[in-house]
C-alpha positions, 0 to 999 in steps of 0.5 A, a space after each residue: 341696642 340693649 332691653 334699657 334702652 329701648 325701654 326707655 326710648 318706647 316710654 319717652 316717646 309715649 308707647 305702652 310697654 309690655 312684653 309678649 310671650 309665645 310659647 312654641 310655634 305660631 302662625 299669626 295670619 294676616 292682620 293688622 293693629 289699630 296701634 303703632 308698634 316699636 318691639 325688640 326681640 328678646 328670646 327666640 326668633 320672630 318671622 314678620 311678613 309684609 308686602 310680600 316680604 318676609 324678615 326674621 328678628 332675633 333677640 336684641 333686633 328692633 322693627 316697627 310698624 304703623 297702625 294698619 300695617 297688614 302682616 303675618 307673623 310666625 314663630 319657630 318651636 322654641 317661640 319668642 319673647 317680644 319686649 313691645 310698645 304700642 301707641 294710639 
């Protein structure tokens, strides 16, 4: 799916759209959102892991989870631009 696209599915379904930035690496530690998320990598590479699960996203893949979902996050060296919605 391209960056359009999913922009534009994200509004249609009432998300927020903005873009997110992590410049080099990063561990998130376990956390969870008040707010479900749809997101599109664009740059770089994005490792979520949930339920004991780990799985990579690299630009142009898609995930989504539900508000309340505990996750890690982590980005290699070269970081990660994320296209993301977030819908209350």
């Amino acid at each position: 799916m391209d960056q359009a696209t999913f922009e534009a599915e994200l509004k249609r379904d009432g998300y927020d759209v903005m873009t997110n930035t992590t410049a080099g690496a990063k561990v998130n530690p376990e956390h969870s959102h008040p707010f479900d998320v749809r997101a599109m990598v664009m740059q770089g590479a994005l490792t979520l892991t949930r339920n004991g699960k780990a799985q990579t996203y690299r630009p142009g893949e898609t995930f989504s989870m539900p508000r309340g979902c505990l996750h890690f996050e982590s980005y290699g060296d070269e970081g990660a631009v994320i296209l993301l919605g977030r819908k209350f």
